[in-house]
Structures are given as structure tokens and as C-alpha cells.
C-alpha positions in Angstrom: 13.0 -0.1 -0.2 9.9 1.9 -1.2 6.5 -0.2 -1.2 3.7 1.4 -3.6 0.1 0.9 -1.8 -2.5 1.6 -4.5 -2.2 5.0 -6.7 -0.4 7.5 -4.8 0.9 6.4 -1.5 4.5 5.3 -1.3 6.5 4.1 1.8 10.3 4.0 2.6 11.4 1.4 4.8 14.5 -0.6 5.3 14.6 -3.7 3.0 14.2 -6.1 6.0 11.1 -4.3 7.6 9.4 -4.0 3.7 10.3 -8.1 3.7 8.6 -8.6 6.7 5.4 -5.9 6.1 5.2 -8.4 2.4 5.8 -11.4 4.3 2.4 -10.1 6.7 0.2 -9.0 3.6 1.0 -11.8 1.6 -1.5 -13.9 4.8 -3.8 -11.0 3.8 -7.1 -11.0 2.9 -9.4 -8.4 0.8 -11.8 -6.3 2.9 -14.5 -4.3 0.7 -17.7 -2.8 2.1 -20.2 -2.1 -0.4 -22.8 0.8 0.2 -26.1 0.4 -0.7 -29.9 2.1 0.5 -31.6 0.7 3.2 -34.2 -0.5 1.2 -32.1 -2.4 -0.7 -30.8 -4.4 1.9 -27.8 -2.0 3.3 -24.7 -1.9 3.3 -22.9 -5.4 3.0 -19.4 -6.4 3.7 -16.9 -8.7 1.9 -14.2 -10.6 2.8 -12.2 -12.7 -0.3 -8.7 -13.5 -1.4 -6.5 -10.5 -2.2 -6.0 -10.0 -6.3 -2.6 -10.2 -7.4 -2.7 -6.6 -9.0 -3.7 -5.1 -5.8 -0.3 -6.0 -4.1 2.0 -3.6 -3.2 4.7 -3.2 -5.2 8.5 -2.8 -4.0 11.4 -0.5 -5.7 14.8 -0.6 -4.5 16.5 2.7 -4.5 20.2 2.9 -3.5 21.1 4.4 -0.4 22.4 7.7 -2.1 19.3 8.4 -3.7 17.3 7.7 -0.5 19.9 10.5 1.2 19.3 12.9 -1.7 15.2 12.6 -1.4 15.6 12.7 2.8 17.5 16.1 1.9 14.7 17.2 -0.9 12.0 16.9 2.1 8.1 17.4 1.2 7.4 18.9 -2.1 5.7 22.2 -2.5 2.3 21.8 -4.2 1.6 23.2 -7.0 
């Protein structure tokens, strides 16, 4: 199973381990610290329920394909 984190950072993990990783962040809780001057107060820090559109999201890909990538290895960049 791959689990999408935010933009660009993908994970592949056997579908009961991503289960139990979701199972964990779904108890989660958003952590944000906000910088600001000195003079204004400082930095502050947040805690608050996670948004729904910040959960990772899951993919199942077959076990042939996840062979074929495993084979493909890191990408060049470009």
C-alpha cells in the first residue's frame, strides 16, 4: 500500500502496517508553530484537531507493480 503524506512524500508499506500507521494518525492531533518577532509576542504554538484534507491518503498497487517499481529503483533527476 502506498500512503501519500502532504505533496511529495510517498511511503510503501505492507497493507497491514499502513492499517495500523492510519489506525495511529487517525488519534492524531495537528501541531503548527507559528513564527512571529519578538516584539510581537514570539513564536506561538498550536495544537487542534487534524483537518480531514490533511490525512494521508492510501493507494493500493498490486504486487507486480510494487516488484516492477522495487526493480526501477530511484529516479535520476532531471
Amino acid at each position: 500500500m502506498v500512503i501519500e503524506f502532504g505533496w511529495n512524500n510517498k511511503f510503501v508499506l505492507k497493507t497491514s502496517d499502513a492499517v495500523r500507521l492510519l489506525e495511529l494518525l487517525e488519534k492524531a492531533e495537528a501541531y503548527e508553530e507559528k513564527w512571529r518577532k519578538n516584539e510581537d509576542g514570539g513564536t506561538t504554538y498550536h495544537v487542534y484537531p487534524l483537518d480531514p484534507e490533511k490525512v494521508p491518503s492510501l493507494k493500493l498497487v498490486s504486487d507486480d507493480l510494487y516488484r516492477m517499481a522495487k526493480l526501477a529503483g530511484k529516479p535520476d533527476k532531471e
